[in-house]
Every structure is written in C-alpha cells, then in structure tokens.
VOGU-3710 file (C-alpha; in Angstrom, 3 decimals, decimal comma):
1> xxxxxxxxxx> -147,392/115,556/15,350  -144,637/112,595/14,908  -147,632/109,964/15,247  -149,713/111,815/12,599  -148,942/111,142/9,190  -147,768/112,472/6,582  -145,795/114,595/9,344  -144,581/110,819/10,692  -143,492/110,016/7,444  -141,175/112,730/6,792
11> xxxxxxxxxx> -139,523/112,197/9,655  -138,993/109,077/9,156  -137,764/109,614/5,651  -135,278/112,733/7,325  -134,094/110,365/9,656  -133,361/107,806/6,975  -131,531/109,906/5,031  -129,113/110,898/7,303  -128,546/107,218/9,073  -127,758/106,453/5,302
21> xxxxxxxxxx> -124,703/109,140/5,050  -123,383/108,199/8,643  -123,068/104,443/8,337  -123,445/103,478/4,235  -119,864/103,118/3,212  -120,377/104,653/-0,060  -120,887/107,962/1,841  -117,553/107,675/4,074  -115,144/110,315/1,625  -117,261/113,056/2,501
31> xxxxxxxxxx> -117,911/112,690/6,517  -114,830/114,137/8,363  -112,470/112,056/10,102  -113,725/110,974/13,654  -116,644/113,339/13,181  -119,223/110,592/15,358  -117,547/111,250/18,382  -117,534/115,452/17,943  -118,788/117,120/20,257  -120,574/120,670/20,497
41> xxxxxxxxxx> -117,717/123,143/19,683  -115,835/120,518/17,269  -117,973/121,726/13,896  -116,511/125,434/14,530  -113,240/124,241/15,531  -112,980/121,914/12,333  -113,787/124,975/10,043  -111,548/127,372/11,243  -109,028/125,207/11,099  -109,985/124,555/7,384
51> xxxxxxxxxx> -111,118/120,999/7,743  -114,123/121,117/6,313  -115,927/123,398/4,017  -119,405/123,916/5,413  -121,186/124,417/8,778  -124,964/125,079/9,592  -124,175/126,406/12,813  -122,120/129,205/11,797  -123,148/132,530/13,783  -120,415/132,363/16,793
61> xxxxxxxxxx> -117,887/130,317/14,422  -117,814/133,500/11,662  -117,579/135,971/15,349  -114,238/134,068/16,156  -112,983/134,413/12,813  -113,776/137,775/12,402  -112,292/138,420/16,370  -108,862/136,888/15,818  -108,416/138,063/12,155  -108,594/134,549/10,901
71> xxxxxxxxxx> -108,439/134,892/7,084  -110,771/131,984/6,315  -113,831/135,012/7,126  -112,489/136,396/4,375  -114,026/133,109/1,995  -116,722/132,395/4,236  -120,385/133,133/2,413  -123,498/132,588/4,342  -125,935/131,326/2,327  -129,495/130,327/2,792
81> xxxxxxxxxx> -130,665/126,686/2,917  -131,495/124,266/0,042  -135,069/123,458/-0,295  -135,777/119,964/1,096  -136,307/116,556/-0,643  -139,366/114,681/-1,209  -143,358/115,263/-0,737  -142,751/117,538/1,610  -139,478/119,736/0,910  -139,913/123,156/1,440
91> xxxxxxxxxx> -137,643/126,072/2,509  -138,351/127,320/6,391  -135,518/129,755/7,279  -135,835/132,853/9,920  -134,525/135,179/12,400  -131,980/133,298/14,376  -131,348/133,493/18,138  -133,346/137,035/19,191  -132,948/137,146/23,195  -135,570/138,873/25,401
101> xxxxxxxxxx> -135,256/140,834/28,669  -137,350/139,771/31,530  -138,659/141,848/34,847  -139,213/139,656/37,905  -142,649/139,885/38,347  -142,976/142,416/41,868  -139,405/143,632/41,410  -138,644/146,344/43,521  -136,701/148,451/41,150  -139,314/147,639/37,904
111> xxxxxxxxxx> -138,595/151,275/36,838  -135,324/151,378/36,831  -134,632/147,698/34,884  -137,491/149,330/32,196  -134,550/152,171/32,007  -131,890/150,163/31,406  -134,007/147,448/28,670  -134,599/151,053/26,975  -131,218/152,556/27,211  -129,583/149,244/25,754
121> xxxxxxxxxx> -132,551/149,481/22,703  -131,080/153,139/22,338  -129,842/153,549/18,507  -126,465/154,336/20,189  -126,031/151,563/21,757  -127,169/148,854/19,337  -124,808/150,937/16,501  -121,852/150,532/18,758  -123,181/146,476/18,903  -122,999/146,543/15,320
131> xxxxxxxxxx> -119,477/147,616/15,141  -117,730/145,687/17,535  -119,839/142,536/16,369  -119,448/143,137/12,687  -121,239/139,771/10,485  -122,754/138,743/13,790  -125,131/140,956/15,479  -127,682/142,585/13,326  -131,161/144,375/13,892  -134,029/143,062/15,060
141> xxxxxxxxxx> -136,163/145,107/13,198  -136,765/147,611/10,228  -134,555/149,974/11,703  -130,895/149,843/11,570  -129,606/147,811/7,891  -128,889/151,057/6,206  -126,829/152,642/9,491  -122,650/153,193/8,476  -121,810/150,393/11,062  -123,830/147,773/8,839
151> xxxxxxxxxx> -123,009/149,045/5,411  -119,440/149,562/5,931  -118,645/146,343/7,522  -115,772/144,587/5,306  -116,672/141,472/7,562  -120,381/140,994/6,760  -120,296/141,999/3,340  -120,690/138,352/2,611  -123,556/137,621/5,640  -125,571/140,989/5,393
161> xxxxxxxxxx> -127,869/140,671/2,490  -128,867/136,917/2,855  -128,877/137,225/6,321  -131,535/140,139/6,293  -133,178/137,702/3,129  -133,314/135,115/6,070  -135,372/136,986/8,910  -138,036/138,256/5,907  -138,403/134,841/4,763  -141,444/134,362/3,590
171> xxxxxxxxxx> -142,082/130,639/5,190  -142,187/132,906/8,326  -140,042/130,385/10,248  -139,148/131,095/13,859  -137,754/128,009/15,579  -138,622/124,695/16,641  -141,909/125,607/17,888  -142,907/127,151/14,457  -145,659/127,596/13,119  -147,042/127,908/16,879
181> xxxxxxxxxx> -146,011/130,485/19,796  -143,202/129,649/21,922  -143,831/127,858/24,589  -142,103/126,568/27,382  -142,616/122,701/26,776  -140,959/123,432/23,101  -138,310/124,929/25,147  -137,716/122,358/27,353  -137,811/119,125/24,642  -134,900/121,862/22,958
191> xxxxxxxxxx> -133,220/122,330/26,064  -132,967/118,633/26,382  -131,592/117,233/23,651  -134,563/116,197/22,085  -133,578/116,407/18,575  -129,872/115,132/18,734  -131,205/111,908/20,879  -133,953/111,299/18,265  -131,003/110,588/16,086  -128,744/109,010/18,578
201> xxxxxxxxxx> -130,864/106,482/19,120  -131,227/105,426/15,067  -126,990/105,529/15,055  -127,474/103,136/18,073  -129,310/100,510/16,118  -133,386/101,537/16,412  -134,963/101,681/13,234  -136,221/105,038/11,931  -139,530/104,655/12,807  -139,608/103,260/16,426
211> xxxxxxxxxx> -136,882/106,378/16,934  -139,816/108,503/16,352  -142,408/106,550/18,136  -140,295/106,939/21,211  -139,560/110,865/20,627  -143,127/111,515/20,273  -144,320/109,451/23,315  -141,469/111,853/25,205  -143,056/115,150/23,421  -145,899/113,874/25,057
221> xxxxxxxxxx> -144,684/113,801/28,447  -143,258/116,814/28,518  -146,164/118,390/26,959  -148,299/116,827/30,134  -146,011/117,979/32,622  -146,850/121,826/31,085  -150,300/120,824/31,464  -150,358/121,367/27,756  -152,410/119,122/25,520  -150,623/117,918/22,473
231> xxxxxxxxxx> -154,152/117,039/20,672  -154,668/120,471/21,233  -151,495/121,796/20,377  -151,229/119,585/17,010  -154,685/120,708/15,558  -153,267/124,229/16,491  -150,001/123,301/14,003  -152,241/121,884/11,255  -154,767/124,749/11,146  -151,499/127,296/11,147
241> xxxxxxxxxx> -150,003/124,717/8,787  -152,504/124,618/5,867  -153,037/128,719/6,592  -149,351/129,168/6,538  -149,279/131,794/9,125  -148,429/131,576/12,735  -149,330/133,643/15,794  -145,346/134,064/16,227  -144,330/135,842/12,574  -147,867/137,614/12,462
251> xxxxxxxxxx> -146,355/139,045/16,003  -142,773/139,618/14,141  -144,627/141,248/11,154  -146,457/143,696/13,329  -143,393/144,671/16,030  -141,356/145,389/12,695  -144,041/147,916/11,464  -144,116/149,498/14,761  -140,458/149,348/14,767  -140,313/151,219/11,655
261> xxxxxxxxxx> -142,892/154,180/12,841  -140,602/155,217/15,295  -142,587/153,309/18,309  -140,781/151,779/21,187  -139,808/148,063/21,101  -138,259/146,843/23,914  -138,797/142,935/23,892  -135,656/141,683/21,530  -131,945/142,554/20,798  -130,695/142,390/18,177
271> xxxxx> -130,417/138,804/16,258  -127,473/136,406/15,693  -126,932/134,606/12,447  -127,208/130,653/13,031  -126,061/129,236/9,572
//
C-alpha cells in the first residue's frame, strides 16, 4: 500500500513531520537531551526518572512504577491518542499486546496442555493476575472489569477506564496488520525493524519519499517469501478500508459475546496497556 496513493502520501507527509521535529532547530527545546542515540529501554528509563513528561510506550514503564512504589504512578494518566493531522487523520487505537497459547501440532500430551491453557483462563487465576499486575494486565474480554481486583486497584484508577475505552474503540484497530488478519509476513516486517528503519533511513539523509519507496519494495519481499501476494493483500486493505471493518475486530467482536455468555475462550490472556 506505500506505492498506492493517497496511502503513499500520508506517509510521506508522517514521515515529514517527524524528520522536521528531529533535525529543524526551532524544534530542539522540546526533544530530550541525547534522545537520537536512545535506545529501546531509554524512553521508560527517562520517565521514571522524571525526564520527560510523556511516553507512547507506557504498559511495562507504569508496571515498574507501580512494582517499586515509584511515586511518579501516582501522576501518571493514560490517555488515548490525538486524532491525526491532515486528509487523512483519524483515531485507530485498540487492544494492546493479547498473547496466544499454541499446541504443537501432533503433541503427545495435547490433552493435558488444553488443561493447563484452561486452568490459566480460570476466573481464579486471571483475578489473582489482576492483583499482582494492578494498571497492567487487564481482561481480554467482557468478563472481568467489574471483579474487586480491577475496581479496587489504587494503581489503575488512572489507566482503567480509558484503557477499557481503548480495546472498544470503535476504529476497531488491532495492530500493524489492521484492518487485515494477522499474518505472519506482517509479523515478520514488525519483527524486523521495519518501521524504526523506515525512519532511520530519512534521519540518515534519504528524502521522505524514496524512504518509502525502499520500505515498500522490502514489504514486498517479505510478502513473496510468505508466498503472499501484496496486490492481493492491498485490494484486501482497501475493500476492509472503505467498509471499515476487518476480519480481525469482527473476530474480537464475536469472541467477546461468547465471552460474555459464559462460553469457553481459550485463545488470549489477558491484554497489556501499550500507551
């Protein structure tokens, strides 16, 4: 989709805009000191430490505040994200980081591992999750935001309510792959740095536009090596796009009804705030 406009275009606006506040010098007061050469950890580290005021990747850094009694949890707000600027600004915002259990497929013990995905989806178990991971861990489903452990949690009095806002969202958002299924060639450009190089490259000199000429052309690849076709997987977005649906939060929608009759769910635990 990066070589299909207007799609091209807005990335090549996004990209502009933030080469613009990490080199124009009018923008230097309000980029932390050093903050080009940080590296994965150093955005948490920086808040704790009350060096900056605001982090978008803030589900493990409010955990370690919480953990070691750090009283900056006690002024941290999550809150959800702005709507974006230009033609095509909109809000997408979702469930964060849900995990899934797997079964190797002929596994010699299949029944017991399907024992032990079901014990650890048991309301006593994910209850004693939500109290020793207070503001961090929080249901996947319907079930579960009115239990004790959730309601009287001092430390996510200032996550719960926008973070349960954030997995209804109405945009429907998942991840990166969004609006279409996961898939592993999404999973594998994420795995890789895709994003992050995209915009290493501009802060090493390429324009905007050749920065996504190249990421595309390495979607591409990857998508080939899946023996995926990204024709195919575009006209999928566009359709899902325009309909403003996707196969993934139509999937979400109907797990949480199910959830909520009582029926057994046993492909995610329990999600993790990530801003």
């Amino acid at each position: 989709m990066l070589n299909k406009d207007p799609y091209r275009q807005y990335a090549i606006d996004g990209l502009t805009y933030l080469n613009n506040i990490y080199t124009d010098p009018k923008y230097a007061k309000i980029l932390p000191t050093g903050v080009n050469a940080w590296t994965d950890p150093s955005n948490n580290e920086a808040y704790l430490a009350g060096k900056i005021f605001y982090s978008n990747n803030a589900g493990t850094m409010f955990a370690k505040a919480v953990f070691d009694k750090n009283p900056v949890k006690d002024d941290t707000y999550l809150a959800l994200p702005p709507k974006g600027m230009g033609a095509g600004g909109r809000i997408l915002v979702g469930g964060g980081a849900a995990k899934r259990w797997f079964i190797i497929k002929g596994s010699k013990n299949r029944e017991a591992a399907e024992q032990l995905i079901r014990y650890m989806h048991s309301a006593e178990i994910q209850k004693e999750m939500f109290k020793i991971s207070n503001g961090y861990v929080y249901p996947a489903y319907e079930w579960g935001w009115d239990e004790p452990e959730i309601k009287a949690s001092d430390a996510g009095s200032h996550v719960t309510d926008v973070w349960r806002a954030a997995q209804n969202h109405e945009s429907g958002y998942t991840d990166t792959w969004w609006p279409a299924p996961p898939s592993p060639q999404v999973s594998s450009l994420n795995s890789s740095n895709f994003w992050t190089d995209m915009f290493g490259e501009v802060l090493g000199g390429k324009s905007p536009a050749d920065a996504v000429k190249s990421a595309h052309d390495r979607a591409v690849r990857v998508f080939k090596e899946f023996g995926a076709s990204p024709l195919r997987g575009f006209r999928r977005f566009l359709w899902r796009y325009r309909r403003g649906d996707s196969d993934s939060s139509s999937t979400q929608r109907r797990a949480g009804r199910a959830a909520a009759r009582g029926a057994a769910v046993v492909q995610s635990v329990p999600t993790r705030p990530r801003a």
